[in-house]
N, CA, C and O atoms as a printed pandas DataFrame, in Angstrom:
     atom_number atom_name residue_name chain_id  residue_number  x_coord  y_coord  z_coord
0              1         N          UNK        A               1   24.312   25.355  -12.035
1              2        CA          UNK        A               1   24.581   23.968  -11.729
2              3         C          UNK        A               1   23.324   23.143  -12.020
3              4         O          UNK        A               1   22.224   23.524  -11.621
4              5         N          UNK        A               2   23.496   21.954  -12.752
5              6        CA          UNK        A               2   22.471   21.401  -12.870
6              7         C          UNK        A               2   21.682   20.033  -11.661
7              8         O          UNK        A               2   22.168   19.123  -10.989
8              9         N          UNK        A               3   20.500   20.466  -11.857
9             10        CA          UNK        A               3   19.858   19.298  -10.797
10            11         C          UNK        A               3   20.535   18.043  -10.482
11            12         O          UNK        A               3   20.865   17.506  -11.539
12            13         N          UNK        A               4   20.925   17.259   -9.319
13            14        CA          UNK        A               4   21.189   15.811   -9.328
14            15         C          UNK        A               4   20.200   14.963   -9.873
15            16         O          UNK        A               4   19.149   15.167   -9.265
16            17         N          UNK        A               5   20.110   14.389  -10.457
17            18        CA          UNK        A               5   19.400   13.686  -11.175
18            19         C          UNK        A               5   19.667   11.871  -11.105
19            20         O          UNK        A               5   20.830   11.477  -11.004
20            21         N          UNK        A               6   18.666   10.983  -11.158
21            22        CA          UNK        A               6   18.627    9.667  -11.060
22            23         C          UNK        A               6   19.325    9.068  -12.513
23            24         O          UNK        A               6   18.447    8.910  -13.361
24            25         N          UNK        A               7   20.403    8.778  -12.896
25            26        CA          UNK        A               7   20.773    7.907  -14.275
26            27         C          UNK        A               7   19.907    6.628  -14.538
27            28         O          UNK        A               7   19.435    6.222  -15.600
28            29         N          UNK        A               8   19.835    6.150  -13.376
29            30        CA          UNK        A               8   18.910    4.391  -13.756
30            31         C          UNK        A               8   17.966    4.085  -14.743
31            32         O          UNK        A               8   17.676    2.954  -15.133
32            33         N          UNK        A               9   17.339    5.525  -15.262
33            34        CA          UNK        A               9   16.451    5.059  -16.020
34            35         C          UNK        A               9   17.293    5.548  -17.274
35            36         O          UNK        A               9   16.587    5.132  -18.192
36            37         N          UNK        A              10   18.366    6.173  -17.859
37            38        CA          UNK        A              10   19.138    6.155  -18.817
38            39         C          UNK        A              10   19.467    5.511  -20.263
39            40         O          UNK        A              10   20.143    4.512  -20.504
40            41         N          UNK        A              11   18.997    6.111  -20.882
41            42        CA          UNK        A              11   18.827    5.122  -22.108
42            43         C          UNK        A              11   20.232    4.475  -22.480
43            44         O          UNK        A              11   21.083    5.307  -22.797
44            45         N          UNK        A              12   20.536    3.464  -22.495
45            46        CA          UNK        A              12   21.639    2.897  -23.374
46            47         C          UNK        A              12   22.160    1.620  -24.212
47            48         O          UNK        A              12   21.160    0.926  -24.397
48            49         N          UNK        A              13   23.295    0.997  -24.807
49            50        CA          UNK        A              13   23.031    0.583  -25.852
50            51         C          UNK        A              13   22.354   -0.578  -25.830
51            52         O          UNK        A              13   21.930   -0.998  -26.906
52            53         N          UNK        A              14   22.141   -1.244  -24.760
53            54        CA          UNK        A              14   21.576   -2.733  -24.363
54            55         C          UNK        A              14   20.463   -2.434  -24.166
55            56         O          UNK        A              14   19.666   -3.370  -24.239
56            57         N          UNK        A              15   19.857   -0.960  -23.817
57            58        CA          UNK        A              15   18.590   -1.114  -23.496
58            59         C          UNK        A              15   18.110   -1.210  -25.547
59            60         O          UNK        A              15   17.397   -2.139  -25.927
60            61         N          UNK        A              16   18.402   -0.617  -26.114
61            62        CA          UNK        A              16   18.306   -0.330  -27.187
62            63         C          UNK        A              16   18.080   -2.074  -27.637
63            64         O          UNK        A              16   16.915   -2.416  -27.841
64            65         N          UNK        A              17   18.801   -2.767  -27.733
65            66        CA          UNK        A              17   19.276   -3.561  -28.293
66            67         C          UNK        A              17   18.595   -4.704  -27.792
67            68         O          UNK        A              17   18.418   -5.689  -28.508
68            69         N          UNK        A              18   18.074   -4.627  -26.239
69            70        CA          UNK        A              18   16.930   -5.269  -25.491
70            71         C          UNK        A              18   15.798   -5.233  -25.817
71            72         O          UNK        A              18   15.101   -6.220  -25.584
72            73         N          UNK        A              19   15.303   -4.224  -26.388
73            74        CA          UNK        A              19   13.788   -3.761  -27.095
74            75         C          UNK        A              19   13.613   -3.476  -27.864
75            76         O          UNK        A              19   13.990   -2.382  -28.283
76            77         N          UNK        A              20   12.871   -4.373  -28.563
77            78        CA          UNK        A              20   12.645   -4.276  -30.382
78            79         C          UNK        A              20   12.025   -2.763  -30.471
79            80         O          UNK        A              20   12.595   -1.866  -31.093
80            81         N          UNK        A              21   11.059   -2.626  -29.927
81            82        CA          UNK        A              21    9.910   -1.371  -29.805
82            83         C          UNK        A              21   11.075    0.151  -29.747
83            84         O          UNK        A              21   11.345    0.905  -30.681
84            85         N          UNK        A              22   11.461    0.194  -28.641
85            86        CA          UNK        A              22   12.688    0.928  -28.554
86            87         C          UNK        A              22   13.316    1.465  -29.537
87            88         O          UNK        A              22   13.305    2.596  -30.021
88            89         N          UNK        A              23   13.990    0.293  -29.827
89            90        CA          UNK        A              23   15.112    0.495  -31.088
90            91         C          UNK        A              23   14.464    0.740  -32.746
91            92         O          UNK        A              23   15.036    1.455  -33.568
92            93         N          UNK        A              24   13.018   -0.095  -33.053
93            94        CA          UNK        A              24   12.318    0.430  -34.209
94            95         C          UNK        A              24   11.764    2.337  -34.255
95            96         O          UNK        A              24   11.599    2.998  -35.280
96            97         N          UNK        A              25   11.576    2.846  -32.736
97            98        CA          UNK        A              25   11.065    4.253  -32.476
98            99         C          UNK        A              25   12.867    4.901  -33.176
99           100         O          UNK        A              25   13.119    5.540  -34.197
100          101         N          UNK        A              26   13.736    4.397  -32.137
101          102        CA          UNK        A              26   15.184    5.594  -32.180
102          103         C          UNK        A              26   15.321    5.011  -34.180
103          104         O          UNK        A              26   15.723    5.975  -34.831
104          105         N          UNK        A              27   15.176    4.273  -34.710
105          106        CA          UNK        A              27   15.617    3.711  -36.280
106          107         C          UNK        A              27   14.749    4.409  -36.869
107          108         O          UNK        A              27   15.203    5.119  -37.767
108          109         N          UNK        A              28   13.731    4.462  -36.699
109          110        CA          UNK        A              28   12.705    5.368  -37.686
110          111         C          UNK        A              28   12.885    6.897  -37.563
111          112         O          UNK        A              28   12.627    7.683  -38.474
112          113         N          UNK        A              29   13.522    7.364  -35.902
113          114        CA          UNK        A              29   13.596    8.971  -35.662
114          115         C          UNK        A              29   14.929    9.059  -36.440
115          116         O          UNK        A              29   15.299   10.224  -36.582
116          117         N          UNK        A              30   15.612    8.280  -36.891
117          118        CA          UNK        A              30   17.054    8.464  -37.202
118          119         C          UNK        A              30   17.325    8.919  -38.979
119          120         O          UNK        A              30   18.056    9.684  -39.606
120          121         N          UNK        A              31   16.172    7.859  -39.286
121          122        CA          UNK        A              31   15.864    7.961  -40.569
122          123         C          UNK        A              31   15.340    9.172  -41.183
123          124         O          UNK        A              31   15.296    9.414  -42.389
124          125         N          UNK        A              32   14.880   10.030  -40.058
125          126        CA          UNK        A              32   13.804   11.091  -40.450
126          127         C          UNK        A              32   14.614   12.141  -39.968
127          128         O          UNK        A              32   14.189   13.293  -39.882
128          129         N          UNK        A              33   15.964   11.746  -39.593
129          130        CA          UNK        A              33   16.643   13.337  -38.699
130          131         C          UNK        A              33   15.627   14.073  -37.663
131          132         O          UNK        A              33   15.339   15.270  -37.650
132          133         N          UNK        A              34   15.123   12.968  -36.729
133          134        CA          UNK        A              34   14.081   14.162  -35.836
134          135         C          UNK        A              34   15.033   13.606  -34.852
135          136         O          UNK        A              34   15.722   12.591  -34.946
136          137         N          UNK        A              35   14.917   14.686  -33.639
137          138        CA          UNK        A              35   15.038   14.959  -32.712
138          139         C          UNK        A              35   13.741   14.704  -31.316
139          140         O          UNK        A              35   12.667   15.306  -31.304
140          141         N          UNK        A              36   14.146   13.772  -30.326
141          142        CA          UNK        A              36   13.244   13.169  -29.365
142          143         C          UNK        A              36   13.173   15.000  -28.435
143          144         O          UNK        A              36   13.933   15.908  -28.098
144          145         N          UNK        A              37   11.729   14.630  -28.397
145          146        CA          UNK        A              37   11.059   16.234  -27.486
146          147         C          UNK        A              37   11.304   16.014  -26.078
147          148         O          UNK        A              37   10.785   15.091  -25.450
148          149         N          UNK        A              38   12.064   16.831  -25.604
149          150        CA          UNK        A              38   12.409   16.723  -24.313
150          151         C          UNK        A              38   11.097   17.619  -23.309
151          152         O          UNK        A              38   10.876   18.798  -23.034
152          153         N          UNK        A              39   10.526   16.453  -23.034
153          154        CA          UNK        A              39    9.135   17.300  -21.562
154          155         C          UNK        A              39    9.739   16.774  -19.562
155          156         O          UNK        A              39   10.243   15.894  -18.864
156          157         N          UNK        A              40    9.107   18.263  -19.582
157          158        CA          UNK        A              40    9.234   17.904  -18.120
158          159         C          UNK        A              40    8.379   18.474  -17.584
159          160         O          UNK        A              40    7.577   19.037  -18.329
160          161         N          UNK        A              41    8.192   18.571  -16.282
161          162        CA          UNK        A              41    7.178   18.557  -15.054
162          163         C          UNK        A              41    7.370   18.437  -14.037
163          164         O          UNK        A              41    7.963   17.417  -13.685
164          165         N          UNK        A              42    6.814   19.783  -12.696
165          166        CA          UNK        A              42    7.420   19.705  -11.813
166          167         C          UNK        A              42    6.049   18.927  -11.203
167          168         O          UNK        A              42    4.933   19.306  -11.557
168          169         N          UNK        A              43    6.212   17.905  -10.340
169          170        CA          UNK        A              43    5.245   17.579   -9.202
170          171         C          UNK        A              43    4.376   18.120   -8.382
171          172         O          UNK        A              43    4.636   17.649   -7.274
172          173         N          UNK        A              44    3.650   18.714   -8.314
173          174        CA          UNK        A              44    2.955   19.760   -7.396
174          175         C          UNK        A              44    3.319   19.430   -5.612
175          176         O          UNK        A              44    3.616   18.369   -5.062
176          177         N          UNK        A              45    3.183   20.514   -5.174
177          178        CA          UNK        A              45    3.398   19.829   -3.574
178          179         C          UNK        A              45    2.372   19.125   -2.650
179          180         O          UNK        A              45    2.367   18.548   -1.563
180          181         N          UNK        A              46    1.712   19.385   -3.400
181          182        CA          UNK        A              46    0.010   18.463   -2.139
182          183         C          UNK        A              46   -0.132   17.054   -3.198
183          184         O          UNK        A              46   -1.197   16.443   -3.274
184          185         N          UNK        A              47    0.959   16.695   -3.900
185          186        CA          UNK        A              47    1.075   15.437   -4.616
186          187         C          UNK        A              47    2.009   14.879   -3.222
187          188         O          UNK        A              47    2.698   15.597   -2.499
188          189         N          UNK        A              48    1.829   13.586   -3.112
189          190        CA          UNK        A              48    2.611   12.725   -1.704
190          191         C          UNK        A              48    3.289   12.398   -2.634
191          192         O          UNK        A              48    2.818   12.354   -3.770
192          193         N          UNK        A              49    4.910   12.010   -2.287
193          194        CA          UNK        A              49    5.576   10.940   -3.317
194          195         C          UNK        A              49    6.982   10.970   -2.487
195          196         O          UNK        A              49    7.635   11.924   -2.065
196          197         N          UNK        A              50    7.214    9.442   -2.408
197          198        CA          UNK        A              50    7.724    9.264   -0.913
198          199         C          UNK        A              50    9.201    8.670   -1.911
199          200         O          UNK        A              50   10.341    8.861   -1.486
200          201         N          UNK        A              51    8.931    7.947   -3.262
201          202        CA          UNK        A              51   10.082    7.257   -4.069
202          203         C          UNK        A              51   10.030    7.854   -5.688
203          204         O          UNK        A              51    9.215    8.692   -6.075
204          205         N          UNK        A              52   10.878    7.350   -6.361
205          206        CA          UNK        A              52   11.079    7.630   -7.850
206          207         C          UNK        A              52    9.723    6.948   -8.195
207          208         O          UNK        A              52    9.506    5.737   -8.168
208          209         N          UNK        A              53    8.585    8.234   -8.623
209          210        CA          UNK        A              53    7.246    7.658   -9.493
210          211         C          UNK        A              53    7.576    6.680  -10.521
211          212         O          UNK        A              53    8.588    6.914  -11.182
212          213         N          UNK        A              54    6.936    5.672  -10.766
213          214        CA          UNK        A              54    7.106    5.419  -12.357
214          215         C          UNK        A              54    5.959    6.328  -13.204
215          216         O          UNK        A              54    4.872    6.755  -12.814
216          217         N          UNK        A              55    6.706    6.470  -14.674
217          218        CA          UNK        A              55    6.072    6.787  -15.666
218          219         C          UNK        A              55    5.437    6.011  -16.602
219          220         O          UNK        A              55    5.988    4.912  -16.541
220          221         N          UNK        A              56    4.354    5.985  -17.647
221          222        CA          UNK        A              56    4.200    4.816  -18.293
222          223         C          UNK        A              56    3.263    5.898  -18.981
223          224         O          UNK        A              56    2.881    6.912  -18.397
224          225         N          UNK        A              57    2.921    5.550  -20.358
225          226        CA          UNK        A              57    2.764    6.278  -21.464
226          227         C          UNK        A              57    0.710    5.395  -21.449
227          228         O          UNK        A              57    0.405    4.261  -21.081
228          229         N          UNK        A              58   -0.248    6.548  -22.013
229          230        CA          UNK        A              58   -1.198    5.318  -21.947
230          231         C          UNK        A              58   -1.164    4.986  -23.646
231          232         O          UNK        A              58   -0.889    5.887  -24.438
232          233         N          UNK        A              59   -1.425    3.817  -24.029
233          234        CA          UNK        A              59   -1.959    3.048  -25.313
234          235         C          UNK        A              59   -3.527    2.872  -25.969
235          236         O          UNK        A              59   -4.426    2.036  -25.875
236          237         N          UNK        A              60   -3.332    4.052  -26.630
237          238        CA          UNK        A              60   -5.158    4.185  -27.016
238          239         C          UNK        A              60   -5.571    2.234  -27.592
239          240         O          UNK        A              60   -6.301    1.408  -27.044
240          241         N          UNK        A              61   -4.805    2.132  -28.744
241          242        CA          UNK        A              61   -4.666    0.756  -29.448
242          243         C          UNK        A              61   -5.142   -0.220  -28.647
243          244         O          UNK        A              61   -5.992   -1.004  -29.069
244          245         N          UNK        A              62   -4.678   -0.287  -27.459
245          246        CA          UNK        A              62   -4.441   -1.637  -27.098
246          247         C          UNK        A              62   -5.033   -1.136  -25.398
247          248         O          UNK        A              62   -4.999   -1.866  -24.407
248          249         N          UNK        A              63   -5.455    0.025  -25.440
249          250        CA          UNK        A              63   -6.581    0.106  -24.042
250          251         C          UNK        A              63   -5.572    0.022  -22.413
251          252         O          UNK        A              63   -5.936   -0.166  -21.252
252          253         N          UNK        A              64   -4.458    0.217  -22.917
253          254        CA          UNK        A              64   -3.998    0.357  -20.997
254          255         C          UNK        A              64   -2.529    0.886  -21.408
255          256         O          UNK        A              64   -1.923    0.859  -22.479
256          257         N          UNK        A              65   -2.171    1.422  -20.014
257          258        CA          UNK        A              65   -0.755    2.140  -19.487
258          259         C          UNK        A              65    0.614    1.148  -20.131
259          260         O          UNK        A              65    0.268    0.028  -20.508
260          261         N          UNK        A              66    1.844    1.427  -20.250
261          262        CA          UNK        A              66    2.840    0.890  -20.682
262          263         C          UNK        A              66    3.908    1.849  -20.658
263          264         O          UNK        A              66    4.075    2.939  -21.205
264          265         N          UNK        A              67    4.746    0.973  -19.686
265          266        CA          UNK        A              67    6.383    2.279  -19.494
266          267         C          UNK        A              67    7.325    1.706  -20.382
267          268         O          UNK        A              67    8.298    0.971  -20.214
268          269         N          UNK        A              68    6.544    2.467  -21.828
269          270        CA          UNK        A              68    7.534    2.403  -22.691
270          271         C          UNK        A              68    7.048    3.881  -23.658
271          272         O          UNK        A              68    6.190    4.667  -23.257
272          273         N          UNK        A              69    7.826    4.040  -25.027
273          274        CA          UNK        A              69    7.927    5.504  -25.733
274          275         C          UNK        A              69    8.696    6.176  -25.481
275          276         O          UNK        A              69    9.102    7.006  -26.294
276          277         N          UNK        A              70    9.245    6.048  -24.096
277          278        CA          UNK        A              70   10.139    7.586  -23.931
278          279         C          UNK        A              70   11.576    6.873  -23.439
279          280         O          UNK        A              70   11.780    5.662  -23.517
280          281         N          UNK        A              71   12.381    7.698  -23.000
281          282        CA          UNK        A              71   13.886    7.189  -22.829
282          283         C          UNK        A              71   13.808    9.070  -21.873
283          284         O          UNK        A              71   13.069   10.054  -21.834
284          285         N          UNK        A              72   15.466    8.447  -21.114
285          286        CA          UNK        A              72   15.911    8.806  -20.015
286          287         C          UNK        A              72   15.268    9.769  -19.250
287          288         O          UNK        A              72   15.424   10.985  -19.138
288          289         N          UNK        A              73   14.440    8.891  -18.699
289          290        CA          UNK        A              73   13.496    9.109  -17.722
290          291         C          UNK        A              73   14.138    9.795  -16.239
291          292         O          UNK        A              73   14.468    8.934  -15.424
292          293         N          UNK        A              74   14.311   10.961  -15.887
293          294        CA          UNK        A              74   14.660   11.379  -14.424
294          295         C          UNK        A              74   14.041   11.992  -13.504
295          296         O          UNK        A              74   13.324   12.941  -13.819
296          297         N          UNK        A              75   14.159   11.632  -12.261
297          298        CA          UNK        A              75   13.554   12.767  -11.208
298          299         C          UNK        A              75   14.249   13.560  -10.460
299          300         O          UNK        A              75   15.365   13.176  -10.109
300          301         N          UNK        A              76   13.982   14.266  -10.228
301          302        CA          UNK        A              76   14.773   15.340   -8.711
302          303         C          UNK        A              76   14.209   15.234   -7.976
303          304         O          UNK        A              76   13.132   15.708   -8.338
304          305         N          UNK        A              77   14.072   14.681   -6.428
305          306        CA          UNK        A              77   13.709   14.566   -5.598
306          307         C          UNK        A              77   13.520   16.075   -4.876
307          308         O          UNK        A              77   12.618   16.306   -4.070
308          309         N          UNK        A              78   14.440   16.979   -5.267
309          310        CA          UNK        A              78   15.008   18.032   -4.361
310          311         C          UNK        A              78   14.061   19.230   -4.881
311          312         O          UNK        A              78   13.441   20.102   -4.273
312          313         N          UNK        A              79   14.182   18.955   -6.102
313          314        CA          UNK        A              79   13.597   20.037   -7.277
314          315         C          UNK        A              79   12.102   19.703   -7.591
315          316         O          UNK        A              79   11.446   20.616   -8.092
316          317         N          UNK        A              80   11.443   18.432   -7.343
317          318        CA          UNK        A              80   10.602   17.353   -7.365
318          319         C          UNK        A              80    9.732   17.448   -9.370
319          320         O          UNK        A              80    8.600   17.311   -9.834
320          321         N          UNK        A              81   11.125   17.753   -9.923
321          322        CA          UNK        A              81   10.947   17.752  -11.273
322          323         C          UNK        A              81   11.155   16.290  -12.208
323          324         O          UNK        A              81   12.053   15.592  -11.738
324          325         N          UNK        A              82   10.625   15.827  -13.189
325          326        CA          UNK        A              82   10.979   14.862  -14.017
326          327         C          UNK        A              82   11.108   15.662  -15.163
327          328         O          UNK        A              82   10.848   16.831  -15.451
328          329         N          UNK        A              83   11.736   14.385  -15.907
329          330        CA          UNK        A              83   11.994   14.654  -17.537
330          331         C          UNK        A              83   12.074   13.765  -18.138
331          332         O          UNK        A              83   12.291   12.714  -17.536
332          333         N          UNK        A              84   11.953   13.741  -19.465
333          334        CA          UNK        A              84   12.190   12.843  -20.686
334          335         C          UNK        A              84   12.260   12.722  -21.627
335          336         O          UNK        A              84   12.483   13.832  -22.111
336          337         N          UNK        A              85   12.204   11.815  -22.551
337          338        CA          UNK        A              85   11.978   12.546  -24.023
338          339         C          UNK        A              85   11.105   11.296  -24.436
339          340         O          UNK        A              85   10.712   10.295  -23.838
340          341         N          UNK        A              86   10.922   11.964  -26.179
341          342        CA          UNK        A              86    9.773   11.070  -26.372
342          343         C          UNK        A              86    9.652   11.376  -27.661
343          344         O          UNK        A              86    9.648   12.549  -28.036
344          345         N          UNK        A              87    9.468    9.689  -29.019
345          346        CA          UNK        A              87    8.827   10.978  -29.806
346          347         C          UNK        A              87    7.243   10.471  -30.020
347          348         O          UNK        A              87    6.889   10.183  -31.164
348          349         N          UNK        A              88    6.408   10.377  -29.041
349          350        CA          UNK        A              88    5.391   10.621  -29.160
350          351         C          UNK        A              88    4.953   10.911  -28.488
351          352         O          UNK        A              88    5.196   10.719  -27.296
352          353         N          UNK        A              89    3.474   11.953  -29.319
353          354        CA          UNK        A              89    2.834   12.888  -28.215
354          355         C          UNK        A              89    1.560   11.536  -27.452
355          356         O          UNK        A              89    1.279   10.477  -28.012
356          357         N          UNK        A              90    1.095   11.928  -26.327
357          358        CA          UNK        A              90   -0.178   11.134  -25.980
358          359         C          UNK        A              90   -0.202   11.547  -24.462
359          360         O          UNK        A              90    0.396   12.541  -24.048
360          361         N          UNK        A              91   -1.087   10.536  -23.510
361          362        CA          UNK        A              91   -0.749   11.013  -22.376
362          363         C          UNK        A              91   -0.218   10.117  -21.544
363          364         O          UNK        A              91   -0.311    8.889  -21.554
364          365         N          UNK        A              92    0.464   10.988  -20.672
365          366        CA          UNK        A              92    1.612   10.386  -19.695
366          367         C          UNK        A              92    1.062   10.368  -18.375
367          368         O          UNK        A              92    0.285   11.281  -18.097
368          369         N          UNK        A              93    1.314    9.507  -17.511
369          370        CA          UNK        A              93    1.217    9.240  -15.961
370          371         C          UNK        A              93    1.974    8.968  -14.870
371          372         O          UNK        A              93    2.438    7.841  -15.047
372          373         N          UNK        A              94    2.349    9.419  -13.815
373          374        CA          UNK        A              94    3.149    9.429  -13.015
374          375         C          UNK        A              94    2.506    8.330  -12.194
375          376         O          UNK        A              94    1.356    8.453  -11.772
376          377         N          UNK        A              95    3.491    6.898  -11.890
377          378        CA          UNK        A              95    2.523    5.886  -11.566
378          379         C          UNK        A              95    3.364    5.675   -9.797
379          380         O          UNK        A              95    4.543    6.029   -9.779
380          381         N          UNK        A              96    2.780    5.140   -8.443
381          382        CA          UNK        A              96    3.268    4.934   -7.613
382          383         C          UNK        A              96    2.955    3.183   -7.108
383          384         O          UNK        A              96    1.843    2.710   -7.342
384          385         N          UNK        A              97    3.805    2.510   -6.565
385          386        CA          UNK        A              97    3.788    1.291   -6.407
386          387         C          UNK        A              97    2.174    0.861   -5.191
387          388         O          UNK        A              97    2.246    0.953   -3.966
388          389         N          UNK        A              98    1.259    0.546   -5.735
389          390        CA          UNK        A              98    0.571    0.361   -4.973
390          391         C          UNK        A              98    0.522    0.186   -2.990
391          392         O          UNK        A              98   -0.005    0.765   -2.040
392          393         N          UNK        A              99    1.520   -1.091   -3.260
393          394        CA          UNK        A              99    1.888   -1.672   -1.988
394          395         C          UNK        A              99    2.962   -1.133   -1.293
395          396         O          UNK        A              99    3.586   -1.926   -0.587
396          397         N          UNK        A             100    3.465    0.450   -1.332
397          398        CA          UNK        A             100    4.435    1.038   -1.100
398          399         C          UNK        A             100    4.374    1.541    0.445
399          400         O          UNK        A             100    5.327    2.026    1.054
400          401         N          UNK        A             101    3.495    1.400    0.792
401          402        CA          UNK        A             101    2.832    1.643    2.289
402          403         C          UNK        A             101    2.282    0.757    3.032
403          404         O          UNK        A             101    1.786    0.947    4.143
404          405         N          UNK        A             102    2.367   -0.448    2.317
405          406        CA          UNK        A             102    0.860   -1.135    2.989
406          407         C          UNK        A             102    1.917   -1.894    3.962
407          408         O          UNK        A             102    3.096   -1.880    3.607
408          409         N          UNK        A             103    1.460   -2.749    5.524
409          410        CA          UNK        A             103   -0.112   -2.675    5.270
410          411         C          UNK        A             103   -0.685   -1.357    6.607
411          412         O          UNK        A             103   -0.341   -0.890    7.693
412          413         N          UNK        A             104   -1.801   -1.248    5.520
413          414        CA          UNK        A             104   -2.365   -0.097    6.149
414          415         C          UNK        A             104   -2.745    0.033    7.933
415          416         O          UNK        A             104   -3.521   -0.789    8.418
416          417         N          UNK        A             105   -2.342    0.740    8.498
417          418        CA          UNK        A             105   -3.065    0.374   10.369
418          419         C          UNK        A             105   -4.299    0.420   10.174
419          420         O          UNK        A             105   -4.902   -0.636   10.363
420          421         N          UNK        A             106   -5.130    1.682    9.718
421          422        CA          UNK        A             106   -6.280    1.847    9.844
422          423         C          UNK        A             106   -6.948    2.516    8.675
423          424         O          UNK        A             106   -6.015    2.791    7.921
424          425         N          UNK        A             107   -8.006    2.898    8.160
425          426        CA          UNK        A             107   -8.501    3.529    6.996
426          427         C          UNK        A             107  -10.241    3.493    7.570
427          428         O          UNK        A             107  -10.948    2.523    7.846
428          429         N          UNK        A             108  -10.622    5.384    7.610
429          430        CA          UNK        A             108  -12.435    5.054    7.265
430          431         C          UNK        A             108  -12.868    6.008    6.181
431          432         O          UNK        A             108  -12.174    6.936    5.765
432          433         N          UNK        A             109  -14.089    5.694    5.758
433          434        CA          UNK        A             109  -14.571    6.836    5.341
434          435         C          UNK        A             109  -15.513    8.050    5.474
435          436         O          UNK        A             109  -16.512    7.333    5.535
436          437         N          UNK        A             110  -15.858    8.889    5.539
437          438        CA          UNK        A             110  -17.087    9.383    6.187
438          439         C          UNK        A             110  -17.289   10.492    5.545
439          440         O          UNK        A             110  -16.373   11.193    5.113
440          441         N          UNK        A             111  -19.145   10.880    5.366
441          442        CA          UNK        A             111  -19.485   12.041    4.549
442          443         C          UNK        A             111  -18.951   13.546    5.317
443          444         O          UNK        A             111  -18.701   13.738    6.507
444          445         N          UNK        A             112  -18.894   14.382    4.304
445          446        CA          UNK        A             112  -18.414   15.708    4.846
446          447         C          UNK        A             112  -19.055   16.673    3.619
447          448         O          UNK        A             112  -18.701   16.749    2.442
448          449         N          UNK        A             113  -20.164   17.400    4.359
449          450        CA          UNK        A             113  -21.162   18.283    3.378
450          451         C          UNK        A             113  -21.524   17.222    2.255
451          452         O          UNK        A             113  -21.876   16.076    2.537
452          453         N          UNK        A             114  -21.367   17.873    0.479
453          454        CA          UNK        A             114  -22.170   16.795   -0.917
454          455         C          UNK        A             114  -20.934   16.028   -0.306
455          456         O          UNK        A             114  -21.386   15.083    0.341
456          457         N          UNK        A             115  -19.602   16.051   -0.252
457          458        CA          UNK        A             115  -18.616   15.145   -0.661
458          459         C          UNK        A             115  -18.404   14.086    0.368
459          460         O          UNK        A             115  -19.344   13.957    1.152
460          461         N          UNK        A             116  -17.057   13.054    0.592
461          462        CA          UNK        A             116  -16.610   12.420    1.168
462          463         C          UNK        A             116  -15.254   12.484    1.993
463          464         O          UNK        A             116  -14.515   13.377    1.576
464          465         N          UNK        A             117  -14.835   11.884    2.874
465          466        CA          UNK        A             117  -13.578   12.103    3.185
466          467         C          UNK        A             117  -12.613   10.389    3.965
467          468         O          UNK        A             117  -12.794    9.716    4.979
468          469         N          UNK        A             118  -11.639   10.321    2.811
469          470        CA          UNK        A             118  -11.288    9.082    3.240
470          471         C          UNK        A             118   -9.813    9.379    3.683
471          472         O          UNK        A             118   -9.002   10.018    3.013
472          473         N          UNK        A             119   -9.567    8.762    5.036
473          474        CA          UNK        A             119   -8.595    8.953    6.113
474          475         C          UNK        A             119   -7.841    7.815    6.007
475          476         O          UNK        A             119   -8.453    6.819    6.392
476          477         N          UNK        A             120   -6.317    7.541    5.479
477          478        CA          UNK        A             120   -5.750    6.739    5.769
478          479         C          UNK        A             120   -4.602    6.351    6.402
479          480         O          UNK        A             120   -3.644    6.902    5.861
480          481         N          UNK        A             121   -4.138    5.351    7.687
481          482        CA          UNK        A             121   -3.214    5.660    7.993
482          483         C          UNK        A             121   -2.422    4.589    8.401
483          484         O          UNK        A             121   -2.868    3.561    8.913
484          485         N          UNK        A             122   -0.859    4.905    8.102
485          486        CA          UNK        A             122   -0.122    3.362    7.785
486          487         C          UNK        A             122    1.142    3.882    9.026
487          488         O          UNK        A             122    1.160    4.826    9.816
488          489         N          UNK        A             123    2.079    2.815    8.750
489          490        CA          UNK        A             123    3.379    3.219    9.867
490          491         C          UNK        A             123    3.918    4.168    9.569
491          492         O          UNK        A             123    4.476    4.791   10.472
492          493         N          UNK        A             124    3.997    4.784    7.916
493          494        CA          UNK        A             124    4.427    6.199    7.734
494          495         C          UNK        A             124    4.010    7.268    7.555
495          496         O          UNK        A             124    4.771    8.233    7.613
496          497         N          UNK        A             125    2.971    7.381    7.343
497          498        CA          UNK        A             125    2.077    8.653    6.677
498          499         C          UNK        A             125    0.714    8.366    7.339
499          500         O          UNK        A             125    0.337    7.235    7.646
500          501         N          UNK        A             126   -0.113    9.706    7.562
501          502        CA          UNK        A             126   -1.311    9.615    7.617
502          503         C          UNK        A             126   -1.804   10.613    6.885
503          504         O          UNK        A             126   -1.458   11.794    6.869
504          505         N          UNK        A             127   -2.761    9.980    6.187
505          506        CA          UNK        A             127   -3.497   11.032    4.919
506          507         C          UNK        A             127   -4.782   11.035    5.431
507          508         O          UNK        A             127   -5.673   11.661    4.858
C-alpha cells in the first residue's frame, strides 16, 4: 500500500500554464524525451517539523533559494518522507515558516564546555 501522501503541491495543467519557467523546463524535457528524476528523503528524527516543510531549490546565478525546478512535491507525515522530481541536479532545502511558533515565551543562551547552548521555549515546544 502506498504512503498517504499530500496532492497540494501536484503538478497540473494551470500550474503549467501559470509559469513560464515551469512550462519552458517540462517543453525542453519533452523535446529531449527525458524523463524528470524522481528524489526522495526521509527526514531524520531529531529534525522538529511540526507542518508540510517547504522545499525550494538554491540558485547559484542569481545567489538565493527559490521553490521552483521541481514538480509534485509530497510529504508523509507518518513515514516523515518527501519526494519529487526534478530535472535539475543542485541543492535542495527543506524550508520551515519562520514565524510558525512565535511568539516565543522565553529563549537564553549559555556556554557549555568549547560550545554553546540555546534554549527555546514557546506555547508548543521547548527546545
Amino acid at each position: 500500500m502506498e504512503d498517504p501522501m499530500d496532492p497540494s503541491m501536484t503538478l497540473d495543467g494551470t500550474m503549467i500554464a501559470n509559469n513560464p519557467e515551469v512550462r519552458k523546463m517540462f517543453l525542453a524535457a519533452a523535446l529531449k524525451q527525458e524523463s524528470a528524476i524522481v528524489l526522495k528523503y526521509k527526514i531524520p528524527t531529531d529534525v522538529y517539523v511540526t507542518e508540510k516543510p517547504l522545499l525550494a531549490r538554491w540558485i547559484e546565478d542569481r545567489n538565493h533559494w527559490k521553490q521552483e525546478g521541481f514538480v509534485d512535491y509530497e510529504y508523509a507525515p507518518d513515514t516523515r518522507m518527501i519526494s519529487f522530481k526534478t530535472y535539475d541536479f543542485g541543492t535542495y532545502a527543506l524550508l520551515n515558516d519562520r514565524h510558525a511558533h512565535m511568539p516565543f515565551q522565553s529563549w537564553r543562551m549559555r556556554p557549555k564546555a568549547s560550545c554553546c547552548i540555546l534554549l527555546v521555549q514557546t506555547r508548543f515546544i521547548f527546545i
